[in-house]
C-alpha positions in Angstrom: 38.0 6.6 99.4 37.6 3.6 97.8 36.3 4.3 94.5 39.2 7.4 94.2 41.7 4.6 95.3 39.9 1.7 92.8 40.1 4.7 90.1 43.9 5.1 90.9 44.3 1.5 90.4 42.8 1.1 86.6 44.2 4.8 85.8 48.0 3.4 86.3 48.2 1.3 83.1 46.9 3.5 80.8 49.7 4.8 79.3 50.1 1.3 77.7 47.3 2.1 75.4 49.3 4.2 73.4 52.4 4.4 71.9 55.5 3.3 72.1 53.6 0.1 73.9 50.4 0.5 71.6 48.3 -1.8 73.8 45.0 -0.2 72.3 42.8 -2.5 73.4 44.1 -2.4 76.9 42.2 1.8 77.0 39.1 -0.2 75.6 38.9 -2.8 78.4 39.8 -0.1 81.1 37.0 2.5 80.0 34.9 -0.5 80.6 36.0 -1.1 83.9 35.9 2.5 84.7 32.0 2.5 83.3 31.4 -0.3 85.7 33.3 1.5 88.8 31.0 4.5 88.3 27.9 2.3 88.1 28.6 0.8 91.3 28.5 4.2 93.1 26.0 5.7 95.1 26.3 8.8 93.8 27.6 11.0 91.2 30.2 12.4 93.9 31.7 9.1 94.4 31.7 8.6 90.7 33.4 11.7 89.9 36.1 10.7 92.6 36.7 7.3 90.6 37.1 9.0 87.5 39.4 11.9 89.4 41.7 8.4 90.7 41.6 7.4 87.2 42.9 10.3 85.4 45.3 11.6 88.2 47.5 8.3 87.6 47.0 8.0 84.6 48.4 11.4 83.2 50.9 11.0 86.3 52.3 8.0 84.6 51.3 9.1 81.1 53.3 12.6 80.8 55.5 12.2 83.8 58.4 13.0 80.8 57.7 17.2 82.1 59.3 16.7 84.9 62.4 16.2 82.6 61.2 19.5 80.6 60.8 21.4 83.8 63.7 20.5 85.9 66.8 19.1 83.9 65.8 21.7 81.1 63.9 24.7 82.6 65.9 24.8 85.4 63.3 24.4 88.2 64.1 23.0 91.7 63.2 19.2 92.2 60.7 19.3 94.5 58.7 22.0 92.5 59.2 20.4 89.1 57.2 17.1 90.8 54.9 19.4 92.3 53.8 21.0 89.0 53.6 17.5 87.2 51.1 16.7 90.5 49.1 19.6 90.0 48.9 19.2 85.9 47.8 15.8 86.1 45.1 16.2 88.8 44.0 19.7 86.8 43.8 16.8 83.7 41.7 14.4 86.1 39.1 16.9 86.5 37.7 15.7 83.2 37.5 11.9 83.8 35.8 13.0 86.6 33.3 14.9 85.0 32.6 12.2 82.6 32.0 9.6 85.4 29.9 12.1 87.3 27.3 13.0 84.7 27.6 9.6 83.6 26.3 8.3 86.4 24.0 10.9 87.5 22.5 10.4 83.9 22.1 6.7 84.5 20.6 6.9 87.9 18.0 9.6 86.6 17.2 8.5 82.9 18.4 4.9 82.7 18.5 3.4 86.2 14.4 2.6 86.4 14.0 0.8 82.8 17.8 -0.1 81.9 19.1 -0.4 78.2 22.1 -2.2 77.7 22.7 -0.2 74.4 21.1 3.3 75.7 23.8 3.2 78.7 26.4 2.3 76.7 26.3 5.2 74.1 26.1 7.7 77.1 28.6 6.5 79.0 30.6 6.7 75.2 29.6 10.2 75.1 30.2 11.4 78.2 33.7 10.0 77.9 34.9 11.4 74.5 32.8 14.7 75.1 34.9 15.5 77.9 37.9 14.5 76.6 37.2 16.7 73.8 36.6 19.4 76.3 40.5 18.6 77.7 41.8 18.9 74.4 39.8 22.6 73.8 39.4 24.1 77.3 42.1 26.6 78.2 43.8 26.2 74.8 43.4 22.3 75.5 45.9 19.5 76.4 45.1 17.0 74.0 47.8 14.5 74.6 47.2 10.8 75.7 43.8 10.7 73.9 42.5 7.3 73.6 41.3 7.8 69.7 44.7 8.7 68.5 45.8 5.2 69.5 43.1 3.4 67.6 45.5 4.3 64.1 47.6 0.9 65.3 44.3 -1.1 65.5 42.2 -2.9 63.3 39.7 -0.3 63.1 42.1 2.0 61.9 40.0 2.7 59.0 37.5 4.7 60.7 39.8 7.0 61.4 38.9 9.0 57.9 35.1 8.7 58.3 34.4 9.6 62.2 38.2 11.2 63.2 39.8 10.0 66.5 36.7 11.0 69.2 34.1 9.6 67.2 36.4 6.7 65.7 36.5 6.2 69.7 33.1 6.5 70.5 31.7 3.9 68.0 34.0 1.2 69.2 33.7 1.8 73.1 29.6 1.6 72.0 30.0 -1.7 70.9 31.9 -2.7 72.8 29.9 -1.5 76.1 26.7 -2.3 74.3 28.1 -6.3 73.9 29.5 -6.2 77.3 26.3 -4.5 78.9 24.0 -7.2 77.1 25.9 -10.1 78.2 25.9 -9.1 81.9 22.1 -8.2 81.7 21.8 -12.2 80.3 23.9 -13.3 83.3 22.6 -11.4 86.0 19.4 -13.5 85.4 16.9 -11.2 83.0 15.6 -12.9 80.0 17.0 -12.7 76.7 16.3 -9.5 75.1 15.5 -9.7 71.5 16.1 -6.0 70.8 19.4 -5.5 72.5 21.1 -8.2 70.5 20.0 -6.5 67.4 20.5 -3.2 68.2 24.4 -4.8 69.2 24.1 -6.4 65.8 23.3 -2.7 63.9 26.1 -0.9 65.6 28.3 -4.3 64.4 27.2 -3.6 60.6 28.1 0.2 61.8 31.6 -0.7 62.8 32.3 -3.0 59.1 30.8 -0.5 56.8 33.5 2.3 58.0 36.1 -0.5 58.0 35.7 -1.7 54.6 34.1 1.6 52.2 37.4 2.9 50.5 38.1 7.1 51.3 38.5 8.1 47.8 41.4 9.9 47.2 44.3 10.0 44.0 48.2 10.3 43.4 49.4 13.9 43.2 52.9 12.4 42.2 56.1 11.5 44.2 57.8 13.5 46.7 61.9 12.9 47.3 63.0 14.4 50.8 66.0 14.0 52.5 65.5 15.1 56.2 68.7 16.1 59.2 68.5 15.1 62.6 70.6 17.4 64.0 70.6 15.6 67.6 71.2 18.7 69.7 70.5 18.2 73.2 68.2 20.5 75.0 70.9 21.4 77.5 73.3 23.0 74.8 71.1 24.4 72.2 71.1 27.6 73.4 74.3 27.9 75.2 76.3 30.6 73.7 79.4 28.9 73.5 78.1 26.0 71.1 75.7 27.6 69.0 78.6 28.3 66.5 79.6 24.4 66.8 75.8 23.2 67.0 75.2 24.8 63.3 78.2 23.5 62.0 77.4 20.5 62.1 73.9 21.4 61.0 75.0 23.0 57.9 77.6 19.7 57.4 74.6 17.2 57.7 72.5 19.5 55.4 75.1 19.3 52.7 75.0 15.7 53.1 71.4 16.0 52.5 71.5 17.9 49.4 73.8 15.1 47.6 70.8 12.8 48.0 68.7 15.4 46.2 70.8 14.9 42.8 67.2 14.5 41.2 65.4 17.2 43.1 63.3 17.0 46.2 62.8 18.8 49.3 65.4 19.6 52.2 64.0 19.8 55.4 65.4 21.1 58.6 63.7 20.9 62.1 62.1 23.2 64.0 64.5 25.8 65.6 67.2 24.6 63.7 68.2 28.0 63.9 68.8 28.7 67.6 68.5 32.3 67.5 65.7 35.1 66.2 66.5 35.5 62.4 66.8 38.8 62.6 69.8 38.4 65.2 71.1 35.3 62.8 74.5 36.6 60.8 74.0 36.9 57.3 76.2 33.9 56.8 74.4 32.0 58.0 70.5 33.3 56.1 72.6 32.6 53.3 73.8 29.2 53.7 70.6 27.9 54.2 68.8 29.4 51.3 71.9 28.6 49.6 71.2 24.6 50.2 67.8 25.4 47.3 68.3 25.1 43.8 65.8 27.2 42.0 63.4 24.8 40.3 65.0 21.9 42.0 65.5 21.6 45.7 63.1 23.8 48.1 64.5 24.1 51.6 62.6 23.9 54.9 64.1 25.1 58.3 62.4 26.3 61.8 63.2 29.5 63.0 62.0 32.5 65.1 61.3 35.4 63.1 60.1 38.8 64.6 58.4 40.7 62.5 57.6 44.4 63.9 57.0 44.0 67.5 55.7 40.0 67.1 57.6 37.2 67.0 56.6 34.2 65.5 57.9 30.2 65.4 57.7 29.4 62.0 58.5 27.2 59.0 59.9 29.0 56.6 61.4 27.4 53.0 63.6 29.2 50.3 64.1 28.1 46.6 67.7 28.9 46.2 66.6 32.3 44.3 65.8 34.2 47.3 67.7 38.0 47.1 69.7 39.0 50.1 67.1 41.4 50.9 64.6 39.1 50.6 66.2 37.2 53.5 65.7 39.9 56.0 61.9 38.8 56.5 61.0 35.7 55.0 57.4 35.9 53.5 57.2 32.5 52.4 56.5 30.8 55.8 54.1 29.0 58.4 53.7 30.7 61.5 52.8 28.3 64.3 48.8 29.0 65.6 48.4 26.7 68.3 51.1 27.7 71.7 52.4 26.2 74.3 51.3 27.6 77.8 54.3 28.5 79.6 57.1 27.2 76.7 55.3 29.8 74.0 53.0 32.3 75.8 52.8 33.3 79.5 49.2 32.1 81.3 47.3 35.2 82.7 48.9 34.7 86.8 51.8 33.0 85.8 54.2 35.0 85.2 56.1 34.3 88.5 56.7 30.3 87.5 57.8 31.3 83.8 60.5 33.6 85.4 61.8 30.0 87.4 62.4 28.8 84.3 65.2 28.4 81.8 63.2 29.7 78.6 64.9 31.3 76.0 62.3 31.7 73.3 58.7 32.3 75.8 56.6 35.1 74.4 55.5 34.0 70.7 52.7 35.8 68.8 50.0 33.5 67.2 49.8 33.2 63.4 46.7 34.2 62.0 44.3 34.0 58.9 44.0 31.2 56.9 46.4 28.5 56.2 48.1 28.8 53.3 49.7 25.5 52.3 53.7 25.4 51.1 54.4 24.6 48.1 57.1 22.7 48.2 58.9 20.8 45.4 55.5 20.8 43.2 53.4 19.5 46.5 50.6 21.6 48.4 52.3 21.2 52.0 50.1 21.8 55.3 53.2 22.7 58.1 52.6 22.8 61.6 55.1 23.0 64.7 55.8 21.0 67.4 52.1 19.6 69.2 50.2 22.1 66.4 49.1 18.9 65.0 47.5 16.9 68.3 44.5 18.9 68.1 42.0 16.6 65.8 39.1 19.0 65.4 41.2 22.5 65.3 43.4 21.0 62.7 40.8 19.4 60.2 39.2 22.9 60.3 42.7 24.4 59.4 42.7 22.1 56.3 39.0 22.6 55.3 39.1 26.4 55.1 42.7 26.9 53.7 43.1 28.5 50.8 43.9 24.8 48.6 43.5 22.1 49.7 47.0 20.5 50.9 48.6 17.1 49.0 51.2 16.4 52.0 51.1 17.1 56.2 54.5 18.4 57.7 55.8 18.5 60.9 58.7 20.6 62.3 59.5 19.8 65.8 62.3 20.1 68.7 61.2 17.5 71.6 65.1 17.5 73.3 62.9 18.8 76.1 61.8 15.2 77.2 64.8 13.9 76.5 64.6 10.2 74.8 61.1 9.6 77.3 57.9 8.5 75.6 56.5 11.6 74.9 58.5 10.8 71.2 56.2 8.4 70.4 53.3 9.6 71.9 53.7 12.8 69.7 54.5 10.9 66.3 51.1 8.7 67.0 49.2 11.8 67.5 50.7 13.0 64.0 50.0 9.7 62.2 46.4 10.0 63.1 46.4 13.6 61.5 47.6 11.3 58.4 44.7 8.5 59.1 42.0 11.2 59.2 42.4 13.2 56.1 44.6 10.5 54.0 47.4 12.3 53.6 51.1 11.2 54.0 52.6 13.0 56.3 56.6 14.1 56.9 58.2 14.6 61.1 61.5 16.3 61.7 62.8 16.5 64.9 66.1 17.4 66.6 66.2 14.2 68.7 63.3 11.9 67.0 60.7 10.8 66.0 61.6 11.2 62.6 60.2 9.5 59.5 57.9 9.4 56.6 54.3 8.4 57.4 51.8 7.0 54.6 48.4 8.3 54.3 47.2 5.4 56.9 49.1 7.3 59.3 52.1 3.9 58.8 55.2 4.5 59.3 57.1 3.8 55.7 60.4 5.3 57.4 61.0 5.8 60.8 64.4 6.9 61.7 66.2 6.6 65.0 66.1 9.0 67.5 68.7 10.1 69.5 71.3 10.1 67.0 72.7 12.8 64.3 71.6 11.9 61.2 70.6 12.3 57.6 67.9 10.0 56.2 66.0 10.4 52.8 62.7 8.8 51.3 60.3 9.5 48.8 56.2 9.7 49.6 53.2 9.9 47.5 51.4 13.2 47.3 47.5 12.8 47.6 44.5 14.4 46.8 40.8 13.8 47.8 38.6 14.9 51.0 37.7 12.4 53.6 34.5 12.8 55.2 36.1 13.8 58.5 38.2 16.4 56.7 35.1 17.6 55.6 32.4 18.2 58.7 35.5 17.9 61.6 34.5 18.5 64.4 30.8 19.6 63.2 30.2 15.2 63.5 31.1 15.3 67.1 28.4 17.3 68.0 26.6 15.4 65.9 27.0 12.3 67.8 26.3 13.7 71.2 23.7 16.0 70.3 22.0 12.8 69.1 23.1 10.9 72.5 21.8 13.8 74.7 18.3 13.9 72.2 18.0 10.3 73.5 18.5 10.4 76.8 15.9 13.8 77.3 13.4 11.6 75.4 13.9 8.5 77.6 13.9 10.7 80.5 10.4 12.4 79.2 8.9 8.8 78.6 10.4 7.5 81.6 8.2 10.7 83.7 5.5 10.1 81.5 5.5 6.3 82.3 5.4 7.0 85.8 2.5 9.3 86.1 0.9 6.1 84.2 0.6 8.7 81.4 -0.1 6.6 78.0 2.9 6.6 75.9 
């Protein structure tokens, strides 16, 4: 009980670590403590309970914003909407666990008899952003609240485009661990260790080399946008009786927005702006929106739900102005969003009976498939995703490495009215800027209800607008072009990392047997 009540207890603060708080560091220090918790135990059972404590408060804390989604939204009663926030985050703390159980369990076998300061601190890296990794892929993945994504507000932001978020992660919790683990080894009364220090000192030059090597990349021009916030809340967008209002003031703001555009640009739209299936949307309406492009001149990018046969998709879709009426009946020039939300987008096998509690008017999507084919939008290559398409580090650097060109500008349709104004606005819009960070590309977010802005290709905001209000804003971005080592291998240098870890540790654990036996090594 103690170490799951201990684990509770550094768990709680983690949200802090991430935005709109960005106290990186603060994840740092308590993966550190955590390390030591799971040390301390006698076995991998209790260290698998401090790491369940650990995660169970701190997605409790860290997404507690579902309960807003689920009852005030969906519809669900109180007492189950808490409950299913309960049993997400302690399905979430299953992980943690796992990372402090083999961690120790590895320890106690391989390390425990001749310890390594530097040895114990890359597993106890590994371990950690392996099974995070696994959180973020398992079951479609839950990615949010990863402690990598935060590291784009830090001073080692620029590892970002070398290692991506995990193994950005990794190398600093290595140092880190590996300093903090040599220090205590000093103080705890063993002699000073030549070899520790310099190993410390290697993974130092490590950590300066990926801060200070420039990611070479080039201007592919300038980009004008002007972007509406159409500020609907959640609780009317679908409402029958303001749907006609709701996109009258959508089509006011967007002729707002196409004043701006006097020399050109793109007009964006977020996702869904279009509250019903386009195929059900009155002609009108198809109409007004392609009607906002100007052939050669303004492209036009809005979210809707097309159906297509007996699939229905949520997509981006954009129009030049020149589109036919019959051309409007299935848009072909489009993104159709990949990546789904369990139980907002697609039904979980066995679930069917908590979807039907809930108030979902749009819950059965189809998956786009083949390979991305970036928008070209207003002269730039455009990679779209929708909604938390673009939280998924490894699955969306392999979207961008096997598309068909390689894409100048990242875009981001998305409707979070279902939190409400909560943190789950900036936790999102840091997940996107690190999308930026990694592949060095500047990236665009329109929302309903915020975050939306223009991000540079450091994953900075240059414009970040408001939320909760309706709004037009308007901006211009730089276009680029170039590959960043992470953009190349993805998620290939992951495995890289902890295949090398877990070669390690079976060779220590070989030597250490051999050692033993008093077999010469």
């Amino acid at each position: 009980m103690f170490y799951l009540l201990t684990g509770l207890a550094l768990g709680a603060p983690w949200a802090l670590s991430f935005a709109p708080f960005e106290v990186w560091w603060l994840g740092i220090l308590l993966l550190v403590a955590l390390q030591e918790l799971a040390l301390q135990a006698r076995n991998a059972r209790q260290a698998a309970g401090a790491g369940f404590g650990f995660g169970w408060a701190a997605f409790s804390v860290g997404v507690h914003w579902l309960y807003t989604s689920l009852h005030h939204y969906g519809g669900l009663p109180n007492w189950l909407a808490v409950l299913a926030v309960v049993f997400f985050a302690a399905y979430l703390a299953l992980f943690p666990a796992m990372a402090c159980g083999v961690f120790q369990w590895w320890h106690r076998r391989v390390i425990g008899l001749r310890p390594s300061p530097v040895l114990s601190a890359a597993a106890w890296s590994a371990a950690w952003t392996f099974f995070e990794w696994l959180r973020g892929t398992l079951f479609t993945g839950f990615a949010w609240l990863n402690l990598g994504d935060a590291l784009v507000d830090s001073p080692v932001a620029n590892l970002l485009p070398w290692l991506g978020n995990y193994g950005s992660l990794f190398l600093v919790l290595w140092l880190v661990l590996a300093g903090f683990n040599t220090v205590r080894s000093w103080f705890s009364g063993q002699p000073f260790a030549y070899k520790p220090a310099l190993q410390v000192l290697g993974i130092c030059s490590l950590l300066i080399a990926g801060l200070t090597v420039a990611v070479p990349v080039e201007s592919a021009g300038v980009l004008k946008v002007a972007g509406v916030q159409t500020n609907v809340d959640q609780s009317i967008k679908f409402d029958p009786d303001r749907i006609i209002g709701n996109m009258q003031q959508a089509f006011k703001l967007g002729d707002v927005a196409r004043e701006k555009l006097t020399n050109g640009g793109a007009l964006l739209f977020p996702e869904t702006v279009n509250p019903l299936v386009w195929t059900d949307t009155p002609d009108v309406w198809q109409q007004r929106f392609r009607d906002f492009g100007v052939p050669g001149k303004i492209d036009v990018v809005m979210g809707s739900a097309i159906q297509e046969g007996r699939d229905y998709y949520n997509s981006i879709v954009v129009f030049n102005g020149a589109e036919r009426d019959r051309d409007l009946i299935i848009p072909q020039r489009r993104h159709d969003k990949r990546h789904l939300v369990p139980f907002g987008e697609f039904i979980p096998t066995g679930f069917g009976w908590f979807v039907a509690m809930l108030n979902m008017p749009m819950g059965e999507f189809s998956r786009g498939r083949g390979a991305l084919e970036p928008l070209t939008i207003a002269g730039q290559s455009v990679a779209g995703t929708v909604c938390y398409e673009d939280i998924f580090s490894g699955e969306f650097a392999s979207l961008l490495r096997d598309a068909n060109r390689e894409p100048t500008v990242l875009l981001n349709l998305s409707n979070l009215a279902w939190f409400g104004q909560s943190w789950a606005l900036d936790q999102h819009a840091q997940m996107g800027r690190t999308r930026s960070a990694e592949h060095r590309k500047p990236g665009l977010r329109v929302t309903n209800t915020g975050l939306s802005g223009i991000v540079d290709d450091h994953g900075r905001w240059v414009l970040k607008v408001a939320p909760g209000q309706a709004m037009v804003w308007d901006g211009e971005l730089q276009g680029r072009t170039g590959k960043t080592l992470f953009s190349r291998l993805g998620a290939f240098l992951w495995f890289g990392i902890w295949g090398a870890v877990l070669a390690l540790m079976v060779l220590r654990d070989r030597r250490s047997k051999a050692y033993n036996s008093g077999i010469p090594i």
